[in-house]
C-alpha positions as CSV (number, residue, x, y, z in Angstrom):
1,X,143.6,30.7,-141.6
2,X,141.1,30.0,-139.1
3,X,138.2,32.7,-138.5
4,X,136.3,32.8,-135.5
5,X,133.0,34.0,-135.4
6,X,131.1,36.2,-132.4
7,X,127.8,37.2,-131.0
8,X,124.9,38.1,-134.1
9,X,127.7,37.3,-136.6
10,X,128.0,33.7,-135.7
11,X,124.2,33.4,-135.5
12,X,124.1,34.6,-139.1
13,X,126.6,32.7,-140.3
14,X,125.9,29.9,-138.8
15,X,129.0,28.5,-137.3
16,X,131.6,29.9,-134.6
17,X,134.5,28.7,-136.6
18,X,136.0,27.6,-139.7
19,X,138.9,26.9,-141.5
20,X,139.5,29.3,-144.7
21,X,141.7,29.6,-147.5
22,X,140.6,32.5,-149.5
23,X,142.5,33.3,-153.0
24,X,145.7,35.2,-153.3
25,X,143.3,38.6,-154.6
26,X,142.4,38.3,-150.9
27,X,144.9,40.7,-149.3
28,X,143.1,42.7,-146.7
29,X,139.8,42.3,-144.5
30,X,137.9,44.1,-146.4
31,X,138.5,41.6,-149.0
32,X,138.3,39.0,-147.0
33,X,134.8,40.3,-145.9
34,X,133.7,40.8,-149.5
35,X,134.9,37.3,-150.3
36,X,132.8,35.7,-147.3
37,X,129.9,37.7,-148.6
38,X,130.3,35.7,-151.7
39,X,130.3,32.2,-150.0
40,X,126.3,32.5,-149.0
41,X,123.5,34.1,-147.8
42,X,124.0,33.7,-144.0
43,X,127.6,35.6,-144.3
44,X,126.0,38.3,-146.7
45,X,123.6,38.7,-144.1
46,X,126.2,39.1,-141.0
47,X,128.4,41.4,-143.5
48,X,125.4,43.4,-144.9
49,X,126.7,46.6,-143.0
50,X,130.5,46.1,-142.8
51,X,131.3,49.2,-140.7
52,X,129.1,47.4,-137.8
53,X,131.9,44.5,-137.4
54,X,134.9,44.3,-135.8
55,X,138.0,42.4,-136.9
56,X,140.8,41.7,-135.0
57,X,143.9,39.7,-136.5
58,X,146.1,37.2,-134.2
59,X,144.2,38.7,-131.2
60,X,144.9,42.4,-132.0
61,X,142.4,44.9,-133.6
62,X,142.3,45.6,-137.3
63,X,140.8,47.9,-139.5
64,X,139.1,46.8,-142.8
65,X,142.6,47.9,-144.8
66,X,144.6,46.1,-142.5
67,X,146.6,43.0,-144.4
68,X,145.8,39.5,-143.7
69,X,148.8,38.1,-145.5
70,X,150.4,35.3,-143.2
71,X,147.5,35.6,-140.1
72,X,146.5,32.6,-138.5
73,X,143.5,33.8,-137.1
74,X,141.0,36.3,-138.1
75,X,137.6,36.8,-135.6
76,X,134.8,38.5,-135.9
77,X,132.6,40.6,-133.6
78,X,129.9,43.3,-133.2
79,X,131.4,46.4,-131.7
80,X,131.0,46.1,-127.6
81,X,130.4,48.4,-125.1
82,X,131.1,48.3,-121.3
83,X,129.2,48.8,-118.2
């Protein structure tokens, strides 16, 4: 799947994109967040505080339970506000 990466959490990780094919344990964001957080400091860092990023799955919002079995895109996003 290919995760995109927004605002302070694709400063901390480093990249806006990336190709990822996390295990089969991997079934919902939260996992897939706990997996990231595994891969190096700079995504520990942007997932240090999980409830202070968004996820949103094929272009639609997702909570951290949500399953990513068979999504082809996954982003990633501090929560935004208008004005």
């Amino acid at each position: 799947m290919k995760a995109l990466y927004f605002a302070w959490v694709r400063e901390r990780v480093g990249r806006a994109e990336e190709e990822l094919n996390p295990p089969p344990a991997v079934e919902t964001v939260g996992d897939l967040i706990a997996w990231l957080c595994e891969r190096g400091e700079g995504y520990a860092y942007a997932f240090d505080k999980p409830a202070a990023v968004r996820a949103a799955l094929d272009r639609v919002h997702a909570r951290s339970d949500a399953s990513i079995m068979g999504v082809k895109e996954v982003a990633f996003f501090p929560p935004m506000t208008g004005g």
